[in-house]
C-alpha positions in Angstrom: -33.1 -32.0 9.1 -30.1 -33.9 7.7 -30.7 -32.9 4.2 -31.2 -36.6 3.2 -34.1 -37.7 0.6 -36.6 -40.7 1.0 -35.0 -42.4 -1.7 -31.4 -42.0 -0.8 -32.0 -43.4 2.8 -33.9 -46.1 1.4 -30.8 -47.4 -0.7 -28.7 -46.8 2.3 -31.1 -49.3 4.4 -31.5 -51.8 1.3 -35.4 -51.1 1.4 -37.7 -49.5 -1.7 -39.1 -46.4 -1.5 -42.2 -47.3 -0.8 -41.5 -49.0 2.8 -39.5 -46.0 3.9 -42.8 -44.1 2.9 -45.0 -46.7 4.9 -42.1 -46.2 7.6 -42.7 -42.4 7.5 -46.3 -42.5 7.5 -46.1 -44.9 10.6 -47.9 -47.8 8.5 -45.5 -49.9 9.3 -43.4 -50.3 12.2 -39.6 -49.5 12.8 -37.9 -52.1 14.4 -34.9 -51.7 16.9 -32.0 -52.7 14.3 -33.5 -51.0 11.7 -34.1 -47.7 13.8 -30.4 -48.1 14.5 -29.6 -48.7 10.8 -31.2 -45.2 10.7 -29.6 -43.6 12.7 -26.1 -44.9 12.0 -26.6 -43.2 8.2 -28.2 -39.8 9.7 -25.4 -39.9 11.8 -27.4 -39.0 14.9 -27.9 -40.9 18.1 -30.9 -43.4 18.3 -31.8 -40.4 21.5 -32.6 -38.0 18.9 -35.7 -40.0 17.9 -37.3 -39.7 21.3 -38.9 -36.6 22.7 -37.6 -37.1 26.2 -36.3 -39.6 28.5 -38.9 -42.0 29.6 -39.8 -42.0 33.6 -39.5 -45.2 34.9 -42.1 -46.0 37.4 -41.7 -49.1 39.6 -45.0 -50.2 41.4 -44.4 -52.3 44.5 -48.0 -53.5 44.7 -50.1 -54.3 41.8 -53.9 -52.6 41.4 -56.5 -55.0 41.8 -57.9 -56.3 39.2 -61.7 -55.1 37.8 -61.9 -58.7 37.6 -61.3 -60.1 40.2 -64.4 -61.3 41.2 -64.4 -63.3 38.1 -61.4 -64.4 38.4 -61.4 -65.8 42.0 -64.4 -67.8 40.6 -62.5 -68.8 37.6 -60.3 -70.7 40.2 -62.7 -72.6 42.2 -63.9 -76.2 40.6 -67.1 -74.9 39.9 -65.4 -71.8 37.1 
């Protein structure tokens, strides 16, 4: 979309062609500063990478565990 090849960004971010291939191909991860690095030569906002705003969900009272069972146990002298 910005007209930018592989190689070109990959000079930009001082990395080789072949990490910003394993970056593409999601082998290895992007990082927070370097996502930033990206999108500071794109010239787009980090935003654009994201589908949508996340929902934040805040739970006021946590599921019980599967394990509980054996956890409780775990606790007593005898776990």
């Amino acid at each position: 979309m910005s007209n930018i090849s592989q190689s070109t960004l990959a000079n930009a971010l001082g990395v080789s062609l072949q990490q910003m291939q394993k970056y593409e191909n999601g082998i290895n991860r992007v990082g927070a500063s370097r996502l930033h690095q990206i999108a500071k030569v794109l010239q787009i906002p980090i935003a654009s990478f994201f589908d949508a705003p996340a929902k934040v969900v805040l739970r006021t009272e946590r599921a019980p565990s599967p394990f509980a069972d054996v956890e409780a146990f775990a606790a007593t002298r005898e776990g």
